[in-house]
N, C-alpha and C positions, 0 to 999 in steps of 0.2 A: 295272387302270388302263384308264381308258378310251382311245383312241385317237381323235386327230381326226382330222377330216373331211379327206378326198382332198386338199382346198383348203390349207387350213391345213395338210399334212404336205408337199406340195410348196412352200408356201413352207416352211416349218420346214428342210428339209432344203436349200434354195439357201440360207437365212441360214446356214446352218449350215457347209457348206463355201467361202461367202462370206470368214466366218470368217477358216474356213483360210487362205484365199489372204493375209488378214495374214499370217499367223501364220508363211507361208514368204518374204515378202518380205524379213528380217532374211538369209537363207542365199541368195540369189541370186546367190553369186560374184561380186558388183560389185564393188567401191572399195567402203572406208567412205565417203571422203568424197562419192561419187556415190549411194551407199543412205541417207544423213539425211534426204534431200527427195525424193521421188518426186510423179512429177506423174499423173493418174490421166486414161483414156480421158476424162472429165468435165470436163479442164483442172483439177480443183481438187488442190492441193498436200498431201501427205501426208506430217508428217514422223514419221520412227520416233524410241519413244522412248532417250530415253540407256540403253548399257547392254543394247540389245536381246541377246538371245542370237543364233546363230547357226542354229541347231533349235531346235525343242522338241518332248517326247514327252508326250504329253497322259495328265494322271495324274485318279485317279479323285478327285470331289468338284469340278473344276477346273469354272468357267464359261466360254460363250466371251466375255462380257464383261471376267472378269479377265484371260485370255491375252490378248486383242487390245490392252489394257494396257500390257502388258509390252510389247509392239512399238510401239506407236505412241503421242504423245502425247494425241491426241484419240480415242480409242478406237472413236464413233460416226459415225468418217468410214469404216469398213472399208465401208458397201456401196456409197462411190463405188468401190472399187477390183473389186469384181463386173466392173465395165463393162470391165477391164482385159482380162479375158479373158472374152469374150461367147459362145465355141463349147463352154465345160462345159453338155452339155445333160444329164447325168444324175447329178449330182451326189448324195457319199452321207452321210450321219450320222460325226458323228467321234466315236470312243469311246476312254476310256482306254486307254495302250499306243500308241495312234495317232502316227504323226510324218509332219511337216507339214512341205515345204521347198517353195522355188520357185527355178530354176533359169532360166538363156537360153540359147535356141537359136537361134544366129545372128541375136541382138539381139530375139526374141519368148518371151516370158514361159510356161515350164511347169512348170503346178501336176505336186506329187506326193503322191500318201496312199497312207505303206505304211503297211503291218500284217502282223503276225506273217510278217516279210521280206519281204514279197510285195506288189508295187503293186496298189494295188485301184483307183487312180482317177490318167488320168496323159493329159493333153491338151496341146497347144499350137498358137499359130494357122497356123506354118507348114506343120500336119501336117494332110491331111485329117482328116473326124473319123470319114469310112467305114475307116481303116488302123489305129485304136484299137480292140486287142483285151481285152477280158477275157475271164477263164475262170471260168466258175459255179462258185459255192461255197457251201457253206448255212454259214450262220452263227447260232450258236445262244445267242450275246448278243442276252438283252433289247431289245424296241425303248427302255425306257424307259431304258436306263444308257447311253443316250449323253447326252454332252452337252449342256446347256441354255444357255441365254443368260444367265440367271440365276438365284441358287439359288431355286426355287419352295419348298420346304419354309420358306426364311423368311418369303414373303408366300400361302402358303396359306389362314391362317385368315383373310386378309383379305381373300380371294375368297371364299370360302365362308360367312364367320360374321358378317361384320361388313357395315355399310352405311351409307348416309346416309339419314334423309329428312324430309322437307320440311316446315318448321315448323308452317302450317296442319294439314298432315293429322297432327303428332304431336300436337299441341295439339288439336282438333278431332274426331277419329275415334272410330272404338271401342274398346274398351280392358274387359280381364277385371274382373269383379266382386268373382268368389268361385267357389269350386268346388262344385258340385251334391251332393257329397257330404261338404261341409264342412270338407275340410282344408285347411292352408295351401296347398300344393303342388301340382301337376296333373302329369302324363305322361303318355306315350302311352297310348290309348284311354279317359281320363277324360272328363269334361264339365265343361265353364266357363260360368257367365254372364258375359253381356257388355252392356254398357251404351253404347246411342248407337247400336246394332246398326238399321242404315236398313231399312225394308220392304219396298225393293225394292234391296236392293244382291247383290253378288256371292254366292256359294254357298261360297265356297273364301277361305280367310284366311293372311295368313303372320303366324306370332307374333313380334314383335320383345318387346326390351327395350330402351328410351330413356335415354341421359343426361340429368342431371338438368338440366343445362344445354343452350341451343344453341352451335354455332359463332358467330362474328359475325366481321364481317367486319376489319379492323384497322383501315382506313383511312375505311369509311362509316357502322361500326356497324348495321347492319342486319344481320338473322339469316340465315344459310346453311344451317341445318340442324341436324338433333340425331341425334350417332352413336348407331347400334342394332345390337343383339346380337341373331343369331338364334336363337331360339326354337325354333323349330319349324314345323307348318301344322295345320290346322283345316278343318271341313267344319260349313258351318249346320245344326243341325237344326232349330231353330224360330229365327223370326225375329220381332222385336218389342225392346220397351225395358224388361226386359231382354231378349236373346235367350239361345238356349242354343249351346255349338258344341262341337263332338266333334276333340279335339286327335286325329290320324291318326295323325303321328309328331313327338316331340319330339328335338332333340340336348339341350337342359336342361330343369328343372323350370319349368314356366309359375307366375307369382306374380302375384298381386292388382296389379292395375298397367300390364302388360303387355299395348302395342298390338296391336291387330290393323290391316294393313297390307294393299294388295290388289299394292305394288311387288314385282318380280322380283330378290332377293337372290343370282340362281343363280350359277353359276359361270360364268364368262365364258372365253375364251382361255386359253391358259397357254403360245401359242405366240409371245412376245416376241422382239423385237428390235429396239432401242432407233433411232428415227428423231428426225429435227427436227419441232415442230411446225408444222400448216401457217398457224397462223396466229400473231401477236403477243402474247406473255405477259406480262406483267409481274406478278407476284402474289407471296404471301406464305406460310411457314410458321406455320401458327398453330395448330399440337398435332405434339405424337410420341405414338405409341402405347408405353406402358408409362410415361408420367409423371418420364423424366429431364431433369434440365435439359440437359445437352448432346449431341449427335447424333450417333451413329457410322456407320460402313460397315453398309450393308444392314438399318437398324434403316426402319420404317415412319412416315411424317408424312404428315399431312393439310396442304394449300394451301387458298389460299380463290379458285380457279379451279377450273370443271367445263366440260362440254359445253358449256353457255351459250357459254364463250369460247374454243370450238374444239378444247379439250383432247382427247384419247381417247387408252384405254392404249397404252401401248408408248414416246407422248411423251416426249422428254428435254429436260431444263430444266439450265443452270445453275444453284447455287447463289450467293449471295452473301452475306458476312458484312456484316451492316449495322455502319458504323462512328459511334463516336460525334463530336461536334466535338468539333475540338480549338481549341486558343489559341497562335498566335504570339505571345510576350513580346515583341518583338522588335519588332515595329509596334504600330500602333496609338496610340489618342490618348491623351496622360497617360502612357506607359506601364503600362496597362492590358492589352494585349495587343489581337489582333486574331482575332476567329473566325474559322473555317476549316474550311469543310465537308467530313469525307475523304471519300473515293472507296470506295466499296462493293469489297472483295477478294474477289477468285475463291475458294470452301472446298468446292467438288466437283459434283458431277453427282447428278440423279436422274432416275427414269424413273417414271413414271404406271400404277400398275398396276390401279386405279376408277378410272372418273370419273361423277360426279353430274355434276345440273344445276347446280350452285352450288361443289360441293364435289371435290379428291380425294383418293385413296390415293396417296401415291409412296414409292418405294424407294429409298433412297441407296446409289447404284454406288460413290460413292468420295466419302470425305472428306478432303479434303487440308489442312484447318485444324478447330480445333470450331464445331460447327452449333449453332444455337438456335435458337428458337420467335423470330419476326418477323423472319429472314434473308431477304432476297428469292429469288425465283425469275423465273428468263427464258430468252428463247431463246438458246441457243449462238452 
């Protein structure tokens, strides 16, 4: 596995025992009736959800978006509560077996993370932070089995394999012929013609494969883009119409058809943590990947917002279930009844894991009703 950048592991590891710091406000000795609402260094109101437990001991497969759940109603308000206690300056990865509490000391908030009996992490603001001792220990749990934010094995292939792009260039571009030595199929280190191959364009290609349709948009009808399966990549070696290109490496068999693209498919982040977006959404479900009508927990949908409208991963959006009119018998002229337009219902949360210019990936954290293709999406 690869390991991210110094940047991206220090924030990873503040979301991460950010977390935490929910996940012990449920055990902080209070009153029930004084632990419902907690107000946060940020003035904003946090209530835990019904039902919270008292601990909990973080079990393997666990995300911290499902546990922070379980304690709180709104799940993606834990990183006002970071601010709660602002002197954890070295905070550490939580991994199964971990247990997570938060106590007061003379009315000031301290975090605790044991493991295997032993506190590994344990601050509070009335203590200096030069008087907080640990004792070295090597630890020979994987960086990768700690805890994520969310399961990445369900939105993997949708960082790595899949993409959007842009209807000119799918319609327009180059695209394979036929294979130089005549069979249907191409793989690593074959040769392809290619057709519309420019005389002066790039040296290096990435091979998609297009839907046969584009997106569009629900409400302007204009095209958003057309999903693409990755392919592979490619290197020119003659250029003209046709040109020839030498596939380097494929993950599938390249077929008669198939774009060549000069966009960056690569893998982006994978260090999530679901925030507000910064700017105004209002937009729509208009596909789930794998072709069901209704939406569950952590299955994958595309919206018809991208970058254009501020979007980028990690974004969380409400859900809404579009409802239909209804009729009051009751009013109305004749007694015919009286339309009545219902109100859009809350059915869950998602978070943004691509985002195009036009288009994105999201991931549903939590369904709390069934989701369908043209439910809205918005800010929280």
């Amino acid at each position: 596995m690869t390991l991210p950048s110094d940047a991206s592991f220090k924030d990873y590891t503040r979301h991460a025992l950010a977390a935490a710091l929910v996940l012990g406000l449920a055990g902080s000795g209070l009153p029930a009736t004084a632990a419902e609402t907690l107000t946060t260094a940020a003035g904003t109101e946090v209530q835990l959800a019904d039902g919270a437990p008292q601990r909990y001991v973080v079990a393997k497969g666990d995300t911290l978006w499902a546990i922070s759940a379980k304690f709180l109603n709104d799940p993606w308000l834990w990183p006002d509560l970071w601010k709660v206690n602002p002197q954890i300056a070295n905070p550490h990865l939580i991994y199964p077996g971990d247990e997570v509490a938060l106590t007061y000391v003379e009315g000031q908030p301290q975090l605790t993370v044991t493991r295997d009996g032993e506190t590994v992490a344990t601050t509070a603001r009335t203590v200096p932070s030069g008087t907080v001792r640990l004792t070295p220990k090597i630890r020979t749990t994987p960086l990768d089995e700690a805890v994520s934010f969310v399961p990445i094995d369900a939105i993997r292939p949708f960082l790595t394999q899949s993409g959007i792009v842009d209807p000119e260039v799918a319609e327009k571009g180059p695209y394979i012929f036929g294979t130089v030595d005549g069979r249907v199929m191409a793989g690593t280190e074959d040769r392809v013609y290619v057709r519309r191959m420019p005389e002066d364009g790039p040296a290096r290609y990435t091979v998609v494969r297009m839907a046969e349709d584009p997106y569009e948009d629900p409400d302007s009808g204009d095209e958003l883009g057309y999903a693409a399966t990755y392919i592979g990549e490619g290197q020119v070696e003659r250029f003209g119409d046709p040109g020839i290109v030498y596939l380097s490496s494929t993950r599938l068999e390249a077929l008669k058809g198939d774009r060549l693209i000069t966009q960056n498919l690569g893998l982006p982040t994978e260090s999530f943590a679901p925030r507000i977006p910064k700017t105004k959404i209002d937009g729509r479900i208009i596909d789930v990947v794998g072709g069901v009508s209704q939406i569950g927990q952590y299955q994958v949908v595309v919206i018809n917002k991208g970058t254009r409208d501020g979007l980028q991963p990690s974004d969380l959006l409400l859900v809404l279930q579009k409802q239909e009119k209804g009729r009051d018998t009751k009013s109305g002229f004749l007694g015919l009844g009286q339309g009545i337009t219902l109100p859009d219902v809350r059915a869950g949360e998602m978070m943004v894991v691509r985002s195009f210019e036009r288009v994105s990936y999201g991931l549903l954290l939590r369904a709390e009703s069934p989701i369908h293709v043209g439910d809205k999406v918005q800010n929280p």
